[in-house]
N, C-alpha and C positions, 0 to 999 in steps of 0.2 A: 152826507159827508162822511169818507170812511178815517177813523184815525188809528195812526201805527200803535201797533204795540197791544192791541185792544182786541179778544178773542171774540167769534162769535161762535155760540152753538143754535143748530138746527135740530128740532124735534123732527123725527121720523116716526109713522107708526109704522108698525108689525104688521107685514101684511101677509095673508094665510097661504101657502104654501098650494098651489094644484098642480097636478098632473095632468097634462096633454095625453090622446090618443098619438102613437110617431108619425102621422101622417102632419098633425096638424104643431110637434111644438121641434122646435131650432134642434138639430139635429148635431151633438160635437162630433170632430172627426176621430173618435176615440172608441178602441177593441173592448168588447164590454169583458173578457174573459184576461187577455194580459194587460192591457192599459195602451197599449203601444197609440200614439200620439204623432201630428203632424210634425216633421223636422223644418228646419229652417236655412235656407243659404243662400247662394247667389245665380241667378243667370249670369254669364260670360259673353259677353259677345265677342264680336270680331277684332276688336278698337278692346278687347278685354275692360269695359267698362262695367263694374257690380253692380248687380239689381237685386233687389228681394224677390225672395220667391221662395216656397212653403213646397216641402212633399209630402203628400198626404197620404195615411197608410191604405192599402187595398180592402176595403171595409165591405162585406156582404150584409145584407138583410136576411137573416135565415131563421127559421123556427126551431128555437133549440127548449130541450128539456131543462127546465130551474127549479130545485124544490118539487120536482114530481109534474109540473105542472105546463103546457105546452107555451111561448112567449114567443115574441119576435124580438131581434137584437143584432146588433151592428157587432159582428164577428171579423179580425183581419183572416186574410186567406190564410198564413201562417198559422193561426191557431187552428183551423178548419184541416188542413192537410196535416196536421200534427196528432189530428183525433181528439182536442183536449175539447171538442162537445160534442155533446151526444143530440142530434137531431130528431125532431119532433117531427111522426108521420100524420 
């Protein structure tokens, strides 16, 4: 029986933080260099009736240099044609 007015708390533990290989962990659709991010708006149809629907930036996988060091990373084309990374041979 739940009664009003009356909090409850849940104990959670801490659980330890891993790093996935990017093959294997949930991939956001976000520029690792500017941040640039999915926008949000509408399909239109004919009948101009609103639907949701998401643009998502133009995101490459390329091997760029970080710290000296050669990585892979989800770069927008905009950063890539802008030269703001330096590519790992």
């Amino acid at each position: 029986m739940a009664w009003r007015g009356v909090a409850t708390t849940k104990v959670v533990a801490i659980a330890e933080v891993v790093t996935l290989p990017l093959h294997l962990a949930a991939v956001s659709k976000v520029c690792a260099i500017c941040g640039k991010k999915p926008g949000f708006g509408h399909h239109r149809s004919h009948s101009m009736v609103a639907t949701n629907r998401r643009f998502d930036p133009n995101l490459q996988r390329v091997r760029v240099l970080l710290n000296g060091k050669a990585t892979r990373a989800y770069v927008c084309t905009r950063c890539l044609k802008a030269g703001k990374v330096q590519k790992a041979v």
